[in-house]
PDB file as gemmi writes it, atoms N, CA and C in Angstrom:
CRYST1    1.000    1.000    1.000  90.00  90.00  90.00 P 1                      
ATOM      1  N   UNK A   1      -1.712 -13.658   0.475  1.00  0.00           N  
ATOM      2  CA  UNK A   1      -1.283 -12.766   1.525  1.00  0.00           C  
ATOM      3  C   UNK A   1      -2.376 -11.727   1.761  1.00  0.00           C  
ATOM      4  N   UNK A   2      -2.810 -11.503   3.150  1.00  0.00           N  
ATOM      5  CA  UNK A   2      -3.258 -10.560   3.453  1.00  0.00           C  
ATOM      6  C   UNK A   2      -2.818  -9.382   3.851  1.00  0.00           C  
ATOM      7  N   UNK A   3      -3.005  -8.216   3.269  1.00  0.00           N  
ATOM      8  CA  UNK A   3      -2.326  -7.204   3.901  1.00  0.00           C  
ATOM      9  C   UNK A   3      -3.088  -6.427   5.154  1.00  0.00           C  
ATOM     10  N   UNK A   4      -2.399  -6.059   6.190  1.00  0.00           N  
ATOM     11  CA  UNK A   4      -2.542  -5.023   7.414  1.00  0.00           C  
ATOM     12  C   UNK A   4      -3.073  -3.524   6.436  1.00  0.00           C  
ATOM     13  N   UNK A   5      -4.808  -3.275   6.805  1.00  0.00           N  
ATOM     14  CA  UNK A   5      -4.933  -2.033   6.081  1.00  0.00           C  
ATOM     15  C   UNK A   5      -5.798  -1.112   7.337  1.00  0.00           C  
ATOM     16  N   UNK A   6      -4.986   0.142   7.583  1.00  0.00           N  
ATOM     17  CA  UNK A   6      -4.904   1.117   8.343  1.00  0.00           C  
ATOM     18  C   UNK A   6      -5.781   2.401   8.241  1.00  0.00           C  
ATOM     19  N   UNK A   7      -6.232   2.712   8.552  1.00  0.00           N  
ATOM     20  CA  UNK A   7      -6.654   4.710   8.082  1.00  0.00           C  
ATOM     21  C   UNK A   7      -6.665   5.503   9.003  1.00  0.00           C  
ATOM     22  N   UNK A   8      -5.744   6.545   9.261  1.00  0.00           N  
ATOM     23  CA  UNK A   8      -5.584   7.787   9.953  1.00  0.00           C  
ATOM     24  C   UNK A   8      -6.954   8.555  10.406  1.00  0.00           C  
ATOM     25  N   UNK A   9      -7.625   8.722   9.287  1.00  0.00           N  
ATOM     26  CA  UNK A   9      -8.985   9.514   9.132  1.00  0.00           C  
ATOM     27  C   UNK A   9     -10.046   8.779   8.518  1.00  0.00           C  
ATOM     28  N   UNK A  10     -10.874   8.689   8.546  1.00  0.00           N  
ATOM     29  CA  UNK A  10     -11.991   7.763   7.816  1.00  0.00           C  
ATOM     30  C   UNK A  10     -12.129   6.479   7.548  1.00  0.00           C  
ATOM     31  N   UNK A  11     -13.180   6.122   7.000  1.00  0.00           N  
ATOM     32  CA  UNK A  11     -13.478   4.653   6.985  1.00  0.00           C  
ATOM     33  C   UNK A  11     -12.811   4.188   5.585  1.00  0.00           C  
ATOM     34  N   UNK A  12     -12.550   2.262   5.409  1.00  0.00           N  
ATOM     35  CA  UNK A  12     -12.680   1.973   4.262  1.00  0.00           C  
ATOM     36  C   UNK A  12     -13.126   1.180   4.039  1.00  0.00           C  
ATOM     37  N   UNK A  13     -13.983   1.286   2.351  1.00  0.00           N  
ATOM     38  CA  UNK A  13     -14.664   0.676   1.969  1.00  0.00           C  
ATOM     39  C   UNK A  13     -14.636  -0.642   1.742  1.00  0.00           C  
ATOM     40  N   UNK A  14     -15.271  -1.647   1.584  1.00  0.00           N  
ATOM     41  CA  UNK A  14     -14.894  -3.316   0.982  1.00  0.00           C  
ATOM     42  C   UNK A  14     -14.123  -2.850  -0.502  1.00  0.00           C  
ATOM     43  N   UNK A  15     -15.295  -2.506  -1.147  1.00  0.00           N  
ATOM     44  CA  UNK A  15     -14.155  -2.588  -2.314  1.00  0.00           C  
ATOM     45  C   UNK A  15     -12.828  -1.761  -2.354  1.00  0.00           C  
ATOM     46  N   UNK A  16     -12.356  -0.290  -1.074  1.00  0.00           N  
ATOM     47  CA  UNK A  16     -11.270  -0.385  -1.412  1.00  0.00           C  
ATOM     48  C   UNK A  16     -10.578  -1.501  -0.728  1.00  0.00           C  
ATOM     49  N   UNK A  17     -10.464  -2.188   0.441  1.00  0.00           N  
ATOM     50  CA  UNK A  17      -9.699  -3.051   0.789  1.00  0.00           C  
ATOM     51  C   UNK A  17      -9.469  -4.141  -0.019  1.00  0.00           C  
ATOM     52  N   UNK A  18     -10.589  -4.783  -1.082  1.00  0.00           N  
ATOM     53  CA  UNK A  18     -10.567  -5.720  -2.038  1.00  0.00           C  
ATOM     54  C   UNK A  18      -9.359  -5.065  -2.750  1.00  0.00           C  
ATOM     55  N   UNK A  19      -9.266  -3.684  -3.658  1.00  0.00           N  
ATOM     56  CA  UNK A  19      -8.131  -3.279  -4.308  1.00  0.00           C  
ATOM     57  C   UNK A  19      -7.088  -2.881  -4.069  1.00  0.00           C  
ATOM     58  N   UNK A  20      -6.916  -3.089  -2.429  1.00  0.00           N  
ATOM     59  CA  UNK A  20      -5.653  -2.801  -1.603  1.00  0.00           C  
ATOM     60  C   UNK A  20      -4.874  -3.985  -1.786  1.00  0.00           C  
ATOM     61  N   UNK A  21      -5.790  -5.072  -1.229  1.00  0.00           N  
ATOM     62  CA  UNK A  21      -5.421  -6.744  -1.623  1.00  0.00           C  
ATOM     63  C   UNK A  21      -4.794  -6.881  -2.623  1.00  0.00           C  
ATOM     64  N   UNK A  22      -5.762  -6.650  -3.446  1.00  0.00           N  
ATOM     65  CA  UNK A  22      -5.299  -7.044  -5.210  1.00  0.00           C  
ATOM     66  C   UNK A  22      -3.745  -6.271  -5.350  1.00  0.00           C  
ATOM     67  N   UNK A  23      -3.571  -5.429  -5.109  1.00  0.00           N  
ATOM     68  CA  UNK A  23      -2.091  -4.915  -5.190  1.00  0.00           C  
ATOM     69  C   UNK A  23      -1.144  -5.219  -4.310  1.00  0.00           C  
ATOM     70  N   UNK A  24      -1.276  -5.510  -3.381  1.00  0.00           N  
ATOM     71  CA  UNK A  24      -0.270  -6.572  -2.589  1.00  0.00           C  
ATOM     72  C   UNK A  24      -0.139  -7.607  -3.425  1.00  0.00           C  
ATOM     73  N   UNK A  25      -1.063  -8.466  -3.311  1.00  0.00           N  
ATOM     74  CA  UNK A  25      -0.622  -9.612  -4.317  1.00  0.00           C  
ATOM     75  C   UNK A  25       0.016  -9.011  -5.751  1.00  0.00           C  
ATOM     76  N   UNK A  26       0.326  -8.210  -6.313  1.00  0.00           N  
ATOM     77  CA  UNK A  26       1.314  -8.292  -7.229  1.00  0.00           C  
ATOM     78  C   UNK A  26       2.554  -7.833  -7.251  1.00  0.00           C  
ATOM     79  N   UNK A  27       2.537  -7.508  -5.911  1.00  0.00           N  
ATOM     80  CA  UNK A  27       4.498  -7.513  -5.142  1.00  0.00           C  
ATOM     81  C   UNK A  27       4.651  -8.987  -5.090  1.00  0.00           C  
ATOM     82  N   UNK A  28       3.794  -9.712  -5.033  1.00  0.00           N  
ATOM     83  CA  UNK A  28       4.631 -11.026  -4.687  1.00  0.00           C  
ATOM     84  C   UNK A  28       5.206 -11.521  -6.181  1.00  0.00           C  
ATOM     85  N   UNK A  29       4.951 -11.447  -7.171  1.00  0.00           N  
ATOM     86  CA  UNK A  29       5.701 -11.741  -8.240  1.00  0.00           C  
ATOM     87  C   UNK A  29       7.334 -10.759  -8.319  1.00  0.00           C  
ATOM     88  N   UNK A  30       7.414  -9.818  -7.429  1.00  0.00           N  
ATOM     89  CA  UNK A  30       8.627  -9.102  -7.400  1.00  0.00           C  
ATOM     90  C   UNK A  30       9.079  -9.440  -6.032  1.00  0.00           C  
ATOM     91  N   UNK A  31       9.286  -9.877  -5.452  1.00  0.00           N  
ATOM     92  CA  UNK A  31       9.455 -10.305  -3.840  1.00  0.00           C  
ATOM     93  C   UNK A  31       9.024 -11.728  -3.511  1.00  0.00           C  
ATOM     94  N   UNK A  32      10.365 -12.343  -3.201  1.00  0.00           N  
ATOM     95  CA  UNK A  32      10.097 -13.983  -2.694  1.00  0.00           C  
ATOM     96  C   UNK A  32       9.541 -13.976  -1.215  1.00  0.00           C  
ATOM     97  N   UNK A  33       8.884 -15.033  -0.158  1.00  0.00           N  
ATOM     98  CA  UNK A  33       8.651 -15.174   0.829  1.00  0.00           C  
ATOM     99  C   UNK A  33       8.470 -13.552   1.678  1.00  0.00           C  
ATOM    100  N   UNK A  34       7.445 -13.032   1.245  1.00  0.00           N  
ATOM    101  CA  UNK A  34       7.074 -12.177   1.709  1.00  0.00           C  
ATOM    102  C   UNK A  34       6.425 -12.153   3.007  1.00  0.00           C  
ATOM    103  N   UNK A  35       6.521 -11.217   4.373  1.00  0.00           N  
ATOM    104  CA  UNK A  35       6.221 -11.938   5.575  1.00  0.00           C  
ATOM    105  C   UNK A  35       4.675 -11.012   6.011  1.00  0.00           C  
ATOM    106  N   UNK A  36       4.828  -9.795   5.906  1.00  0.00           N  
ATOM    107  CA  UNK A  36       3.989  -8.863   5.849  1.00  0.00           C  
ATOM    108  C   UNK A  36       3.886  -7.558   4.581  1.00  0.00           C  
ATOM    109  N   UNK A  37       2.118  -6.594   4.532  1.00  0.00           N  
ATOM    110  CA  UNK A  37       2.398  -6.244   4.023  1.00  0.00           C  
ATOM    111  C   UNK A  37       1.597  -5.246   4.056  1.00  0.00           C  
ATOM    112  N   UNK A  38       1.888  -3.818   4.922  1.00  0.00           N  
ATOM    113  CA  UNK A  38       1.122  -3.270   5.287  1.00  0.00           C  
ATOM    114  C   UNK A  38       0.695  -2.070   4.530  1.00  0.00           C  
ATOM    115  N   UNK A  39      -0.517  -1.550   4.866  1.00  0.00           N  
ATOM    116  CA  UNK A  39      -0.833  -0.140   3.793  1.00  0.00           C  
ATOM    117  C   UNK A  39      -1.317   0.657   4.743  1.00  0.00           C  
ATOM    118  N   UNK A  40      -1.052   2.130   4.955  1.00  0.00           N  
ATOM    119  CA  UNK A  40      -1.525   3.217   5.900  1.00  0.00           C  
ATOM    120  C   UNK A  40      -2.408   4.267   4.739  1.00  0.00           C  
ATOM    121  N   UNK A  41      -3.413   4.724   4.664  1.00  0.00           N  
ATOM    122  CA  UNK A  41      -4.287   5.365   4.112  1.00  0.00           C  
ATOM    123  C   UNK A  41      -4.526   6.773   4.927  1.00  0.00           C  
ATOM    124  N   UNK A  42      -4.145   7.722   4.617  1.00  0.00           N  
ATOM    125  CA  UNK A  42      -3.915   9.132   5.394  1.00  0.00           C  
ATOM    126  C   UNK A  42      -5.232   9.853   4.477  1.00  0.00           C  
ATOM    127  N   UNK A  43      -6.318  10.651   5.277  1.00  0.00           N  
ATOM    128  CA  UNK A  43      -7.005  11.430   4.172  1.00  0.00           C  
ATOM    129  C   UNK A  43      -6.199  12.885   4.924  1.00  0.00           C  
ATOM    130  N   UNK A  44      -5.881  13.465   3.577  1.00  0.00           N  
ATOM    131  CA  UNK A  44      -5.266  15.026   3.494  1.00  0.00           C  
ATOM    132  C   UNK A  44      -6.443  16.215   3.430  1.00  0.00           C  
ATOM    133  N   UNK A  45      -5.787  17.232   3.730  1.00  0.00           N  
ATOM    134  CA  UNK A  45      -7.168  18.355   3.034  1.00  0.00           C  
ATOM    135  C   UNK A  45      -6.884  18.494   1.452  1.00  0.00           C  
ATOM    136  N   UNK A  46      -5.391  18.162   1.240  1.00  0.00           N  
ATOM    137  CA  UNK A  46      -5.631  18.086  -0.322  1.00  0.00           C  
ATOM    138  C   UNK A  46      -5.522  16.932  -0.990  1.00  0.00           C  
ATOM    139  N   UNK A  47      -5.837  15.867  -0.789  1.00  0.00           N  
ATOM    140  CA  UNK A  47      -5.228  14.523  -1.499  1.00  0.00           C  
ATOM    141  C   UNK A  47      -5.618  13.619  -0.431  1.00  0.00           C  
ATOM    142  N   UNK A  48      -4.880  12.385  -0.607  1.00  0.00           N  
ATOM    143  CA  UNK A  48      -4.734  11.433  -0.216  1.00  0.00           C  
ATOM    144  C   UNK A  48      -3.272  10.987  -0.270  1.00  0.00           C  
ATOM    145  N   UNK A  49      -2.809  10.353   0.915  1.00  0.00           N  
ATOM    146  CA  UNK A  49      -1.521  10.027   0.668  1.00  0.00           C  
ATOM    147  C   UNK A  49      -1.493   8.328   1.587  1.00  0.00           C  
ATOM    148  N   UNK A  50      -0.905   7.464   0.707  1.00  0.00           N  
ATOM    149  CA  UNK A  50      -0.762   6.233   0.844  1.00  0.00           C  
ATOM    150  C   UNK A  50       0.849   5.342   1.345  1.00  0.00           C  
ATOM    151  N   UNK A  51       1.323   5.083   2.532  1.00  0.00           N  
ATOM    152  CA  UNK A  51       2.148   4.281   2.915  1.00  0.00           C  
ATOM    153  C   UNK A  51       1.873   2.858   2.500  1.00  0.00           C  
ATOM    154  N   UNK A  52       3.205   2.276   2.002  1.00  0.00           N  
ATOM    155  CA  UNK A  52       2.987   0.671   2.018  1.00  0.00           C  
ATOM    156  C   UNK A  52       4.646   0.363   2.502  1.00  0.00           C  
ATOM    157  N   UNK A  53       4.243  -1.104   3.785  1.00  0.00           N  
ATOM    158  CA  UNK A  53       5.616  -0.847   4.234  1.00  0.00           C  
ATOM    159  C   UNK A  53       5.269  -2.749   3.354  1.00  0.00           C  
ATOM    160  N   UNK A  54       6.075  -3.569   2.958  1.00  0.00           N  
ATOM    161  CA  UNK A  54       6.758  -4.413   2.725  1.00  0.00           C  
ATOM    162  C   UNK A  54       7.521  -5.157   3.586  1.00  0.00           C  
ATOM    163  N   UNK A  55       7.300  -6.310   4.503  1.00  0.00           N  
ATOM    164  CA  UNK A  55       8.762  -6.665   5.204  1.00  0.00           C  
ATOM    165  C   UNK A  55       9.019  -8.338   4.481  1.00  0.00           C  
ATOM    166  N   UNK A  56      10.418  -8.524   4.224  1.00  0.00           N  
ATOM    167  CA  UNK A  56      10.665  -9.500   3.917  1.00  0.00           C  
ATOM    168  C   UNK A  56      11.676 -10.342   5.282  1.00  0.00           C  
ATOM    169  N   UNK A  57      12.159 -11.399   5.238  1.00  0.00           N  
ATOM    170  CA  UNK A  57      12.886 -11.955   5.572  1.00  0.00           C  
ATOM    171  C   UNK A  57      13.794 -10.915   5.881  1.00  0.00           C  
ATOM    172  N   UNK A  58      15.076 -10.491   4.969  1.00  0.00           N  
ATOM    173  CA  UNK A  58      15.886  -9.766   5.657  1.00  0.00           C  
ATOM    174  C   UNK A  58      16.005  -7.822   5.246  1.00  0.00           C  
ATOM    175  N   UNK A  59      14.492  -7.647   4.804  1.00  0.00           N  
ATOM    176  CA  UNK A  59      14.897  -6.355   4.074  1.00  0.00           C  
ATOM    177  C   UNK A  59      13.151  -5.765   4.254  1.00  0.00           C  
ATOM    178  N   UNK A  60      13.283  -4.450   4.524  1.00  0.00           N  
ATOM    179  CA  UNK A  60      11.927  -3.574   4.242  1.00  0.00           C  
ATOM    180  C   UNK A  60      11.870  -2.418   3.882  1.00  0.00           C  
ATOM    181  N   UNK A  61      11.070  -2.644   2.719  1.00  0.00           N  
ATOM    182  CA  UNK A  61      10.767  -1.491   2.072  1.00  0.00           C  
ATOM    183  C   UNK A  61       9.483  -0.669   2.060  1.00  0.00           C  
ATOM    184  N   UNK A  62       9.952   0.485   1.684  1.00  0.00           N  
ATOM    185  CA  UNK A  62       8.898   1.438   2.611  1.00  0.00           C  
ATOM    186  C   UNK A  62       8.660   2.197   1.066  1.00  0.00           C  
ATOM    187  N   UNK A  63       7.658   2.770   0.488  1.00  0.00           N  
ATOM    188  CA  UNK A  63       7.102   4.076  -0.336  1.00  0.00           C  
ATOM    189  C   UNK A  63       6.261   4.829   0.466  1.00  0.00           C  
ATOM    190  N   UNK A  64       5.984   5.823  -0.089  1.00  0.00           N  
ATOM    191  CA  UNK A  64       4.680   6.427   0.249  1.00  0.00           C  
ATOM    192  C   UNK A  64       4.698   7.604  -1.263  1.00  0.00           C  
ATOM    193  N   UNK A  65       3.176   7.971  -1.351  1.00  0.00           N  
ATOM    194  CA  UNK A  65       3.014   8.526  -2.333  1.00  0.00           C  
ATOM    195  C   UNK A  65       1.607   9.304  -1.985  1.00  0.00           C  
ATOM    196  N   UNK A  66       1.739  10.722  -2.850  1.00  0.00           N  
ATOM    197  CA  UNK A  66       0.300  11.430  -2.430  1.00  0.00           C  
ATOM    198  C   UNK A  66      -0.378  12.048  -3.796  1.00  0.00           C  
ATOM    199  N   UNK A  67      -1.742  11.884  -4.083  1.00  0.00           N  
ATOM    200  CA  UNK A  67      -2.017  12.629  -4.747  1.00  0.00           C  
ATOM    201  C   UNK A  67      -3.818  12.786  -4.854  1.00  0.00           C  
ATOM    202  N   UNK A  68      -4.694  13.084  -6.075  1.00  0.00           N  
ATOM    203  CA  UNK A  68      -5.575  13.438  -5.645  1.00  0.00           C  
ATOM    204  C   UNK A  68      -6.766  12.268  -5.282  1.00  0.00           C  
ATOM    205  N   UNK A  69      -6.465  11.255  -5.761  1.00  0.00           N  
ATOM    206  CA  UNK A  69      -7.317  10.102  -4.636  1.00  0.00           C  
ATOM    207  C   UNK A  69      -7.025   9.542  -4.762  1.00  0.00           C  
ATOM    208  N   UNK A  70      -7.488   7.990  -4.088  1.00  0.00           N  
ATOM    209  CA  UNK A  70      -6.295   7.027  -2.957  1.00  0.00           C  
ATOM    210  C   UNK A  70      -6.249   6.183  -4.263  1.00  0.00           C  
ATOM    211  N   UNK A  71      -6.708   5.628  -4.900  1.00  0.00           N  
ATOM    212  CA  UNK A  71      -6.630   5.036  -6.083  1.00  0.00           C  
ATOM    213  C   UNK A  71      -5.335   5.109  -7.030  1.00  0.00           C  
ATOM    214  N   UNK A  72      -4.855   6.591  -7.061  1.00  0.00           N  
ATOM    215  CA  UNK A  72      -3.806   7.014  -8.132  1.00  0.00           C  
ATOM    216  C   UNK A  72      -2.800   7.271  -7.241  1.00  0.00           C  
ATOM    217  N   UNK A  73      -2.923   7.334  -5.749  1.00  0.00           N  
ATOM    218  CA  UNK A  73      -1.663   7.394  -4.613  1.00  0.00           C  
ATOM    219  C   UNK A  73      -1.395   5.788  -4.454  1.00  0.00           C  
ATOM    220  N   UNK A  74      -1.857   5.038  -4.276  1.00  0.00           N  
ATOM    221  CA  UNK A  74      -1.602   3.616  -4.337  1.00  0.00           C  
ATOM    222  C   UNK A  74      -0.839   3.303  -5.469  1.00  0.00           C  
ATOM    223  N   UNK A  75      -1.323   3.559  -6.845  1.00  0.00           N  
ATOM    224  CA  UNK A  75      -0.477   3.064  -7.807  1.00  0.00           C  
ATOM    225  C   UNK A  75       0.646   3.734  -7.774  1.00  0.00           C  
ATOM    226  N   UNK A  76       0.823   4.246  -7.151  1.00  0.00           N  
ATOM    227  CA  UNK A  76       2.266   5.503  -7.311  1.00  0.00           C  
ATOM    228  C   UNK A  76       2.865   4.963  -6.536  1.00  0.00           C  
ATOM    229  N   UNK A  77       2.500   4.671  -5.035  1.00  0.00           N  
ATOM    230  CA  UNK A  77       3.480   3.638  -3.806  1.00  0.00           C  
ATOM    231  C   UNK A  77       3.722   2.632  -4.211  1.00  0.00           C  
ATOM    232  N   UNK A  78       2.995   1.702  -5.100  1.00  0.00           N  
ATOM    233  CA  UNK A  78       3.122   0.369  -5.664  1.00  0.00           C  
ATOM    234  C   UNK A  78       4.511   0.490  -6.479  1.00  0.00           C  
ATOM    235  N   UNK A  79       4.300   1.483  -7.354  1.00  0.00           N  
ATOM    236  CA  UNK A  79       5.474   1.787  -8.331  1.00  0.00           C  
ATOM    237  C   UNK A  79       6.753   2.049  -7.759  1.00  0.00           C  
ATOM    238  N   UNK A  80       6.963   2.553  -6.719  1.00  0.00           N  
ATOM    239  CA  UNK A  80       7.896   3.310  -6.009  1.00  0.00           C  
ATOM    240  C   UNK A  80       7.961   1.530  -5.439  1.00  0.00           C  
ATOM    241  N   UNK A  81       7.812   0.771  -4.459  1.00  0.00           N  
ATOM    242  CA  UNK A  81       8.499  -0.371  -3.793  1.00  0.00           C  
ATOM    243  C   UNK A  81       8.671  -1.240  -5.113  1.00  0.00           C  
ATOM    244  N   UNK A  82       7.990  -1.532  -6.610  1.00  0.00           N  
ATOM    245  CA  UNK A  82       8.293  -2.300  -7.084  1.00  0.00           C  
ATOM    246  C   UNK A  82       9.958  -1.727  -7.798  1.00  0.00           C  
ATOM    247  N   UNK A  83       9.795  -0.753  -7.619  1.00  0.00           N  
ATOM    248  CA  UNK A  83      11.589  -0.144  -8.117  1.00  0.00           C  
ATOM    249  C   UNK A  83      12.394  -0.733  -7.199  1.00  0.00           C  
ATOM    250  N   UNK A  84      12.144  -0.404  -6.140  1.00  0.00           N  
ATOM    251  CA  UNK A  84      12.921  -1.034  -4.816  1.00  0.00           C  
ATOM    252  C   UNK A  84      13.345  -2.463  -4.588  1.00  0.00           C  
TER     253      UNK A  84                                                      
END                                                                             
């Protein structure tokens, strides 16, 4: 699966989109037939804050998470939809 990757403000890098990837693919071990899987990348004046929307077949789930770079806001949205 490829995920839809977005940014409000600034550019992104290959390798972050490579590690945007890489974490989509490990919703799919928590989520069957996954259809999309999108990530919004916001730069803050203090942080970074990261949307990931999820759509399945009949259900979507949404996190978002902020903190001081996109790296440790990602794992935090990841955490938050894999609860979900």
């Amino acid at each position: 699966m490829q995920p839809r990757i977005g940014a409000r403000y600034g550019k992104i890098t290959e390798d972050t989109k490579k590690h945007i990837a890489q974490s989509c693919r490990k919703l799919e071990q928590y989520f069957d037939g996954i259809l999309n899987c999108e990530v919004v990348l916001d730069k803050k004046k203090h942080g970074d804050k990261v949307e990931i929307i999820v759509k399945l077949p009949q259900h979507t789930f949404t996190a978002s998470a902020s903190a001081d770079n996109l790296y440790k806001a990602l794992a935090d949205a990841e955490s938050k939809v894999e609860v979900q």
